[in-house]
TIROSE-913859 format. One record per residue (C-alpha): residue number from 1; y, x, z. Coordinates in pm, whole numbers, plus 50000, padded with zeros to 5 digits. Layout:
N
<r><paza>NUM</paza><Y>Y</Y><X>X</X><Z>Z</Z></r>
...
***
This chain:
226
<r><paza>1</paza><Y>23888</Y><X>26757</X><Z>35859</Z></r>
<r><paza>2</paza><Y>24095</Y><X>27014</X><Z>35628</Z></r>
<r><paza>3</paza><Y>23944</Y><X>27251</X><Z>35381</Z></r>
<r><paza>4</paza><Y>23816</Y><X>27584</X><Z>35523</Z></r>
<r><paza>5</paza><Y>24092</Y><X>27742</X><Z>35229</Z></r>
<r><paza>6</paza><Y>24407</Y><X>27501</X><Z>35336</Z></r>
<r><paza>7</paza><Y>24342</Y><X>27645</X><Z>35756</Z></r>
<r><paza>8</paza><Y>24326</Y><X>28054</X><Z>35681</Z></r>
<r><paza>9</paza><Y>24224</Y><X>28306</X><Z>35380</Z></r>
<r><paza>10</paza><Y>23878</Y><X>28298</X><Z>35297</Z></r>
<r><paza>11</paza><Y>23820</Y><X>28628</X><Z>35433</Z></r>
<r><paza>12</paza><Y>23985</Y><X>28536</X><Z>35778</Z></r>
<r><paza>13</paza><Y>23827</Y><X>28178</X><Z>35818</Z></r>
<r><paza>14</paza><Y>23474</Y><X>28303</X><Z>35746</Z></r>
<r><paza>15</paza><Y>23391</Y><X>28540</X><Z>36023</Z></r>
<r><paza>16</paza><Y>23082</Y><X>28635</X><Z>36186</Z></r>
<r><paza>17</paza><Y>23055</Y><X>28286</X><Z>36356</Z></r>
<r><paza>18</paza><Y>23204</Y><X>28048</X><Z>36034</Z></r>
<r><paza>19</paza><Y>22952</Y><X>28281</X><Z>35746</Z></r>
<r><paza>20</paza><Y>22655</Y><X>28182</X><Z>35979</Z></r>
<r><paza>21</paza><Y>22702</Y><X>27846</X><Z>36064</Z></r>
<r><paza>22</paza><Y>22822</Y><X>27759</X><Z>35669</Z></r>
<r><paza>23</paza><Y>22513</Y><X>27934</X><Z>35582</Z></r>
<r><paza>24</paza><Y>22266</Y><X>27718</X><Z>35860</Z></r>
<r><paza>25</paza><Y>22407</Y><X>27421</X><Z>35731</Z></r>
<r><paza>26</paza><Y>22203</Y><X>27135</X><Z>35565</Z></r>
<r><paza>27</paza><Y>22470</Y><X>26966</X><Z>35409</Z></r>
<r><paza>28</paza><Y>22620</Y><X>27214</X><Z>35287</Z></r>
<r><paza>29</paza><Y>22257</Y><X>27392</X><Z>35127</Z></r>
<r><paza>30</paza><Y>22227</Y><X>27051</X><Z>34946</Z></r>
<r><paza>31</paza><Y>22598</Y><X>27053</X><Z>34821</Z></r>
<r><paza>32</paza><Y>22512</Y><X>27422</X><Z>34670</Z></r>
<r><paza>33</paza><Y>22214</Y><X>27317</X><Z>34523</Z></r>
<r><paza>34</paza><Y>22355</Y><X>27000</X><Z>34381</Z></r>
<r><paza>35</paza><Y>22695</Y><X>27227</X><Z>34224</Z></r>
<r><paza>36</paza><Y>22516</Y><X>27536</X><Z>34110</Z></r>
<r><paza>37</paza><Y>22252</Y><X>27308</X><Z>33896</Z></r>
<r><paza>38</paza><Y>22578</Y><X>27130</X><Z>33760</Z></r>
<r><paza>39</paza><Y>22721</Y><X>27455</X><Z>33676</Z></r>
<r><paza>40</paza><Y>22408</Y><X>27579</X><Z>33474</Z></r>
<r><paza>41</paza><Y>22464</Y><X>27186</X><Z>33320</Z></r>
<r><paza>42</paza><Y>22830</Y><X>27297</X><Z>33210</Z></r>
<r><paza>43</paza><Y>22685</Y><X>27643</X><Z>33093</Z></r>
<r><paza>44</paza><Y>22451</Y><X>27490</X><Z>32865</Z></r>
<r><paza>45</paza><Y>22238</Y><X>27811</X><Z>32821</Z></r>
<r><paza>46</paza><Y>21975</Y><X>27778</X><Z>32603</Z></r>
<r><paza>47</paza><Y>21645</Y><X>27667</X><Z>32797</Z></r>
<r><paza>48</paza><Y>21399</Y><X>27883</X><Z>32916</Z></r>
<r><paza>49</paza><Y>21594</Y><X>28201</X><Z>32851</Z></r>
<r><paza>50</paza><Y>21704</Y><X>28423</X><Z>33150</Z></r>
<r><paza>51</paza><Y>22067</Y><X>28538</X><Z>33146</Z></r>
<r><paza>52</paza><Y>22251</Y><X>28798</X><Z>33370</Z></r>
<r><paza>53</paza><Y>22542</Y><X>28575</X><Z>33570</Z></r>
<r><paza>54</paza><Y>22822</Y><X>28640</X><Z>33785</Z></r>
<r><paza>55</paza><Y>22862</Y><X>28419</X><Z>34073</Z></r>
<r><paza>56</paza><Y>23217</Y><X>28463</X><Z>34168</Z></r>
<r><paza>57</paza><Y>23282</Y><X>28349</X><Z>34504</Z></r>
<r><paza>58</paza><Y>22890</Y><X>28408</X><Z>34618</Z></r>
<r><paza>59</paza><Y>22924</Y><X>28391</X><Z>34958</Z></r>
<r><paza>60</paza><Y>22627</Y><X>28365</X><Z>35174</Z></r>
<r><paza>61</paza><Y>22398</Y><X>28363</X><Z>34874</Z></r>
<r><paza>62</paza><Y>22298</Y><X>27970</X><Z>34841</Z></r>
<r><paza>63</paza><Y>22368</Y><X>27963</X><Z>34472</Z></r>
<r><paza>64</paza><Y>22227</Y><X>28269</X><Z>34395</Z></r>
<r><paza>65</paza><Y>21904</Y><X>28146</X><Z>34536</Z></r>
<r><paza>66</paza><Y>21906</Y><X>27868</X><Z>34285</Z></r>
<r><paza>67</paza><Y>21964</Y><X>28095</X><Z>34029</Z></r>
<r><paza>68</paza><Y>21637</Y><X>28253</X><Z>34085</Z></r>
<r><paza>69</paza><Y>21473</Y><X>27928</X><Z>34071</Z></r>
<r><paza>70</paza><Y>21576</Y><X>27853</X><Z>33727</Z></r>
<r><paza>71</paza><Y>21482</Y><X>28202</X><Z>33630</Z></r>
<r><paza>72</paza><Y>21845</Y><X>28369</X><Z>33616</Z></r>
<r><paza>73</paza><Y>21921</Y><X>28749</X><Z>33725</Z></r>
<r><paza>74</paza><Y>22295</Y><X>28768</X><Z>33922</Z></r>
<r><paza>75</paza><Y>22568</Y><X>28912</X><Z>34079</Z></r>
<r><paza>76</paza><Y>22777</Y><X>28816</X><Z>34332</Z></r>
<r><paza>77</paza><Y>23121</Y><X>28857</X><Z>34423</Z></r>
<r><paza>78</paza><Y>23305</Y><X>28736</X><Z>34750</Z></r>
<r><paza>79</paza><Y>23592</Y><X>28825</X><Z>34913</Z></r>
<r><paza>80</paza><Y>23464</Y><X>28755</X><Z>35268</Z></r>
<r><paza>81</paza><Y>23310</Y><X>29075</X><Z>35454</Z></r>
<r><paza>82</paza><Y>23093</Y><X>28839</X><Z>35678</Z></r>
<r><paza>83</paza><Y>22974</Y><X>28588</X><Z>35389</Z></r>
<r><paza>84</paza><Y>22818</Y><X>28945</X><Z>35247</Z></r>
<r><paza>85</paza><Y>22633</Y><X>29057</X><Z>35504</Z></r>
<r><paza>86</paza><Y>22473</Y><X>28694</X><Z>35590</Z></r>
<r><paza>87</paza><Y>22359</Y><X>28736</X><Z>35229</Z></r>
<r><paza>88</paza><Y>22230</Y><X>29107</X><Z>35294</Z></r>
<r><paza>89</paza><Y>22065</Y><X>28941</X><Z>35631</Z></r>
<r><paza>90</paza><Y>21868</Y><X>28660</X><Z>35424</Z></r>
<r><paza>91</paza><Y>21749</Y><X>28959</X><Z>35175</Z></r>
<r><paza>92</paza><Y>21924</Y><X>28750</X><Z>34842</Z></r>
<r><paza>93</paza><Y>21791</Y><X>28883</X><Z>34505</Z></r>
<r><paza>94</paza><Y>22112</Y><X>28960</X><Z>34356</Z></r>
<r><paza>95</paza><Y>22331</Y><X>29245</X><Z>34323</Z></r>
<r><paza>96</paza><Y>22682</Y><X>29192</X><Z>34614</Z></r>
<r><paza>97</paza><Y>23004</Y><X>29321</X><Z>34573</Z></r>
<r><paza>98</paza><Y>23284</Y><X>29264</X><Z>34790</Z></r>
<r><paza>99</paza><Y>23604</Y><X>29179</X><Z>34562</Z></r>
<r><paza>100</paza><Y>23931</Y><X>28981</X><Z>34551</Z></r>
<r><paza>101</paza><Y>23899</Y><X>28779</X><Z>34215</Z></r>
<r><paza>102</paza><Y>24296</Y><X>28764</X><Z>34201</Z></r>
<r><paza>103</paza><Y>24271</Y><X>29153</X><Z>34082</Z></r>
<r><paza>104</paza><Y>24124</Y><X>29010</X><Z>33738</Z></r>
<r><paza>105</paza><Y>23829</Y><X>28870</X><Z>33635</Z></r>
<r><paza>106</paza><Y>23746</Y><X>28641</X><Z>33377</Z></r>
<r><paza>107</paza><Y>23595</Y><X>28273</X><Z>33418</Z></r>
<r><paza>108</paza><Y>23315</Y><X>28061</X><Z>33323</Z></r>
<r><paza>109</paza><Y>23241</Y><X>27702</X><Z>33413</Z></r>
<r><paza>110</paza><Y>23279</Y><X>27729</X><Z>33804</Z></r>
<r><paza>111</paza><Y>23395</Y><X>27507</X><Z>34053</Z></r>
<r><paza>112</paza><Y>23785</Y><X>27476</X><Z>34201</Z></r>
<r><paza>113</paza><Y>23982</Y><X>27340</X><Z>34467</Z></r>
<r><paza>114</paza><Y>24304</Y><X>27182</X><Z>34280</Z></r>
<r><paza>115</paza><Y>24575</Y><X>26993</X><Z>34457</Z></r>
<r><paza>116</paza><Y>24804</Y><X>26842</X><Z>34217</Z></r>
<r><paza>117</paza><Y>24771</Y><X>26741</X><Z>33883</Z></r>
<r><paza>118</paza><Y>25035</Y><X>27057</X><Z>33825</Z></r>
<r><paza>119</paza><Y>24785</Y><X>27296</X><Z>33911</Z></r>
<r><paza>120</paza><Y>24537</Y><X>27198</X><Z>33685</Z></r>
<r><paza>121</paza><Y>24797</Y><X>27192</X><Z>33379</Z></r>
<r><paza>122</paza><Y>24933</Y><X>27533</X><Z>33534</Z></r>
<r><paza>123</paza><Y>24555</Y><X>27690</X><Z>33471</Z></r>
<r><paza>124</paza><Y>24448</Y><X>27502</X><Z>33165</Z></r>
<r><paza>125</paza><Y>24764</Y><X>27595</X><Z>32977</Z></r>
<r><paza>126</paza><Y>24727</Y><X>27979</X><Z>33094</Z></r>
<r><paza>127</paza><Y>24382</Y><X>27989</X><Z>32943</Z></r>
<r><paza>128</paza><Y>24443</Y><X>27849</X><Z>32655</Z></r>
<r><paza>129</paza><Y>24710</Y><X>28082</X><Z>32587</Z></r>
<r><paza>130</paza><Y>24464</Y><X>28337</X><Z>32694</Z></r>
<r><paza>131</paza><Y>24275</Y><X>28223</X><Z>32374</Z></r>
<r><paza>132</paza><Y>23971</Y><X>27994</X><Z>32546</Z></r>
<r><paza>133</paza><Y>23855</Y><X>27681</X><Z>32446</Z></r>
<r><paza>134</paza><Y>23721</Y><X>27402</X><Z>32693</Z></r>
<r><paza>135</paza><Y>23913</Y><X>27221</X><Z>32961</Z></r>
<r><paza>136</paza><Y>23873</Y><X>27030</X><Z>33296</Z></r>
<r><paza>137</paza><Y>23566</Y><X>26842</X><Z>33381</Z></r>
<r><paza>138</paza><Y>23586</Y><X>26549</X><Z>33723</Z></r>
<r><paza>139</paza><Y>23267</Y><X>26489</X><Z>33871</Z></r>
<r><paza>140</paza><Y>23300</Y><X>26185</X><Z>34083</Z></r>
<r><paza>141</paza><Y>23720</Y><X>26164</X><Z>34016</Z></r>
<r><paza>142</paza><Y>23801</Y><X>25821</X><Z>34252</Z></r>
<r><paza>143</paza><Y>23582</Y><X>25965</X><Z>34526</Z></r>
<r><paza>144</paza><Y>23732</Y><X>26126</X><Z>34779</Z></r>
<r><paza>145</paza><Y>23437</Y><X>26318</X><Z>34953</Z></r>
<r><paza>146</paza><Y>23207</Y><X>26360</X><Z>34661</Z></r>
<r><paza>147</paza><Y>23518</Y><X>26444</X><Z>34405</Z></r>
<r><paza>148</paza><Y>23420</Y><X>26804</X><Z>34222</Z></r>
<r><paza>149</paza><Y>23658</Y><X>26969</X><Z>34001</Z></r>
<r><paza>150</paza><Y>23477</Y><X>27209</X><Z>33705</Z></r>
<r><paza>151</paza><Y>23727</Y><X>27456</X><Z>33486</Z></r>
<r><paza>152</paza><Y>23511</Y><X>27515</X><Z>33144</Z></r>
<r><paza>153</paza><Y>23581</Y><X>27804</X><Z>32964</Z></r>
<r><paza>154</paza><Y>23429</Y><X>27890</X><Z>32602</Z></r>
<r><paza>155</paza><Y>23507</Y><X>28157</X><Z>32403</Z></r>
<r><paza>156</paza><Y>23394</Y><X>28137</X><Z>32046</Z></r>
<r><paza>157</paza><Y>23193</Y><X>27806</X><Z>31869</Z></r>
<r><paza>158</paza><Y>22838</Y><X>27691</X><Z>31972</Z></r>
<r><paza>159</paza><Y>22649</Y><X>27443</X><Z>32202</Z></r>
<r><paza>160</paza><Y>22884</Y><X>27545</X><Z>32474</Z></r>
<r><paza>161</paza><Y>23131</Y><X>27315</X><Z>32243</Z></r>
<r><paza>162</paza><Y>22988</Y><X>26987</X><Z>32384</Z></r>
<r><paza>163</paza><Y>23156</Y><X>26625</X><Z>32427</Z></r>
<r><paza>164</paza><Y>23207</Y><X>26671</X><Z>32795</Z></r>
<r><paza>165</paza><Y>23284</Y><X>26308</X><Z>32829</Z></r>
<r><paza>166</paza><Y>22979</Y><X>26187</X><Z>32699</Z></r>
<r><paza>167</paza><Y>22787</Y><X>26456</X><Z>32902</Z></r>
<r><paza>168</paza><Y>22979</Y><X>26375</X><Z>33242</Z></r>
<r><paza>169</paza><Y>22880</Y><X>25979</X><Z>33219</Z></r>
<r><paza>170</paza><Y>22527</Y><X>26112</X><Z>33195</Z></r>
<r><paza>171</paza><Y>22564</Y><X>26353</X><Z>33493</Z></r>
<r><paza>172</paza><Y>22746</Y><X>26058</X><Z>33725</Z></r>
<r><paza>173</paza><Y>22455</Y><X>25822</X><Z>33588</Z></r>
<r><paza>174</paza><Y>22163</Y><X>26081</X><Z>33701</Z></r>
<r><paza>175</paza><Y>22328</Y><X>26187</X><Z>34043</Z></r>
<r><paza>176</paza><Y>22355</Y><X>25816</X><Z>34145</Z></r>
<r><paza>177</paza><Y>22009</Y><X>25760</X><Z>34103</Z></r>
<r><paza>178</paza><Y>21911</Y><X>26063</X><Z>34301</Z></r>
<r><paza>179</paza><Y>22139</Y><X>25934</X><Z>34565</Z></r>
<r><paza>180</paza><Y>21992</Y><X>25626</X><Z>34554</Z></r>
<r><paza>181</paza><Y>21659</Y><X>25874</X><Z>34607</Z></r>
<r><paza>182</paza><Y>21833</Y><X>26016</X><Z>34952</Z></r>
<r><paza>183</paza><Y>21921</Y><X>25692</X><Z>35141</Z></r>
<r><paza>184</paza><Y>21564</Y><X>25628</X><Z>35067</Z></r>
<r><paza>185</paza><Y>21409</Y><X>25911</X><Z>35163</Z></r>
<r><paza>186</paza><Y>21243</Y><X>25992</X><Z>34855</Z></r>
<r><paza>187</paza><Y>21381</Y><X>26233</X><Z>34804</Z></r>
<r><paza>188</paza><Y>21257</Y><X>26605</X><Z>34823</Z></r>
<r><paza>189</paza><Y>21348</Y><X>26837</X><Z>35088</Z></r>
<r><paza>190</paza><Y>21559</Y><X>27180</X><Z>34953</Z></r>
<r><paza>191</paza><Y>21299</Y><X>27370</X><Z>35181</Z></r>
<r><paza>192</paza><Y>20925</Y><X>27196</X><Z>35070</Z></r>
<r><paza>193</paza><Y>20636</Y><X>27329</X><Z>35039</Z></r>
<r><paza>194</paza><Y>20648</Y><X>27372</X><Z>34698</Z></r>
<r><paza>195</paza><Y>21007</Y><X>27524</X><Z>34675</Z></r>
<r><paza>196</paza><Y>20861</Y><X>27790</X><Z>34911</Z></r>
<r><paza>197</paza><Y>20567</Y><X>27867</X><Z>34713</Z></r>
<r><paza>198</paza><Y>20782</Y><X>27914</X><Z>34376</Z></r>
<r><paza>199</paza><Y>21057</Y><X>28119</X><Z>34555</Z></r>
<r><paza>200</paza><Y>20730</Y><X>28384</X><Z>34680</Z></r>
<r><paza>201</paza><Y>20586</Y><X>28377</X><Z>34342</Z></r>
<r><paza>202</paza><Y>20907</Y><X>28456</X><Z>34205</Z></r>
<r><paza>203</paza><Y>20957</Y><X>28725</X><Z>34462</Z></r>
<r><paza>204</paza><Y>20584</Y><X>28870</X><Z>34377</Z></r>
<r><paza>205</paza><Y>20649</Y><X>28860</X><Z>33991</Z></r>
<r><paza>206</paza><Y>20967</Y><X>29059</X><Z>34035</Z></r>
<r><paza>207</paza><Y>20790</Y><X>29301</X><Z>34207</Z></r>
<r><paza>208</paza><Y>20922</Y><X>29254</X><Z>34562</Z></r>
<r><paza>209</paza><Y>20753</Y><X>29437</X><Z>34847</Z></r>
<r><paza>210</paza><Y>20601</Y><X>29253</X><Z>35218</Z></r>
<r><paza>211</paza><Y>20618</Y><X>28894</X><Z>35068</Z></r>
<r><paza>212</paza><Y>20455</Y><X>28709</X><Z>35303</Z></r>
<r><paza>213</paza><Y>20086</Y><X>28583</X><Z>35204</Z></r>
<r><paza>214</paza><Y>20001</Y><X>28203</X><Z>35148</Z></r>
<r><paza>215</paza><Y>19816</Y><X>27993</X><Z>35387</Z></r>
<r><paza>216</paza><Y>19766</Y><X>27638</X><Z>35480</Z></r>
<r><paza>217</paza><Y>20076</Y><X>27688</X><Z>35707</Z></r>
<r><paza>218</paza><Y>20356</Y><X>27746</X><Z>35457</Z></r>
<r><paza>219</paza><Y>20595</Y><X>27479</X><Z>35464</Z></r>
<r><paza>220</paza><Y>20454</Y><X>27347</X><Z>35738</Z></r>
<r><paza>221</paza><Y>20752</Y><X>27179</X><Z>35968</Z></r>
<r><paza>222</paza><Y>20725</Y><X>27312</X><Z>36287</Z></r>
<r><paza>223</paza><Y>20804</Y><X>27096</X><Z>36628</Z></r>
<r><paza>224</paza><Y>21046</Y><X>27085</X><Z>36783</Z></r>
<r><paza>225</paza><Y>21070</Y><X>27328</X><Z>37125</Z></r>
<r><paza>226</paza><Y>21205</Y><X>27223</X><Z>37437</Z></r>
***
């Protein structure tokens, strides 16, 4: 199957029908999960200290969501009308804007889509003229399926200065084992009982009206109706 970005534009390909089913996805929930918490990895933001983010490319709202886990306020960007107003629909915490990143923005660790080796040289060498510091890191790089391509951008000295080769081992090492976790079964679902509770406190401590009340049902899977 080709990429959703190699069939039509972004904004074309994710219509009504495409935003929602993306969105309803469970594979695709997981993969956001799994990328955004590798981003905030690549970030290295000092722990326990909210920062304001931009989520460029936002879509539906999956990573913001996880950004509110760990604590994080956001915006979001996205070029795709319908991706926005799934995200309005599912009442996301953060901020939307509808905008085309090619009329200038500036990067931070985020994921891309590369195709040749040429591309990534092309972008590297453009933002190092542009005066940042960082480079490429591959996630997975003789994997096909499970390959994930991060651009890291620094600007200035600090922690976010890191040995990214040392650090990417350690990632590769971690994420096996928690695949290892999946196959069997131990692992926990993106939408437990727990998660739940968390995301309504966080809603309540924010100050956000009609969140619904706790009972012995939350979380609770439902079965199935015929």
């Amino acid at each position: 199957m080709s990429r959703p970005e190699l069939i039509a534009p972004p904004e074309i390909y994710y219509g009504d029908t495409e935003a929602k089913k993306y969105t309803a996805n469970t594979r695709i929930q997981q993969i956001q999960s799994d990328m955004t918490h590798r981003t905030l990895e690549l970030l290295t933001l000092p722990p326990d200290e909210p920062k304001f983010i931009l989520d460029i490319g936002c879509g539906s709202g999956l990573s913001g969501e996880i950004l509110d886990e760990e604590g994080h306020y956001w915006v979001g960007v996205d070029i795709a009308p319908s991706m926005l107003e799934v995200a309005l629909e599912r009442e996301v915490e953060g901020d939307l804007f509808l905008q085309d990143i090619g009329q200038g923005f500036g990067f931070r660790p985020e994921q891309f889509y590369p195709t040749s080796d040429d591309q990534i040289h092309l972008i590297t060498s453009i933002a190092q003229r542009a005066g940042f510091g960082g480079g490429v890191v591959v996630d997975y790089p003789n994997s096909k399926k499970a390959k994930k391509v991060f651009l890291c951008l620094f600007v200035g000295s600090g922690g976010a200065q890191q040995e990214l080769g040392e650090e990417t081992v350690a990632y590769e090492r971690r994420r096996d084992k928690e695949r290892r976790r999946e196959k069997s079964g131990k692992r926990k679902s993106v939408k437990a009982k727990d998660w739940i509770l968390n995301k309504k406190e966080l809603y309540r401590q924010r100050g956000k009206e009609s969140v619904p009340s706790d009972s012995k049902f939350t979380g609770r899977k439902r079965r199935p109706v015929f």
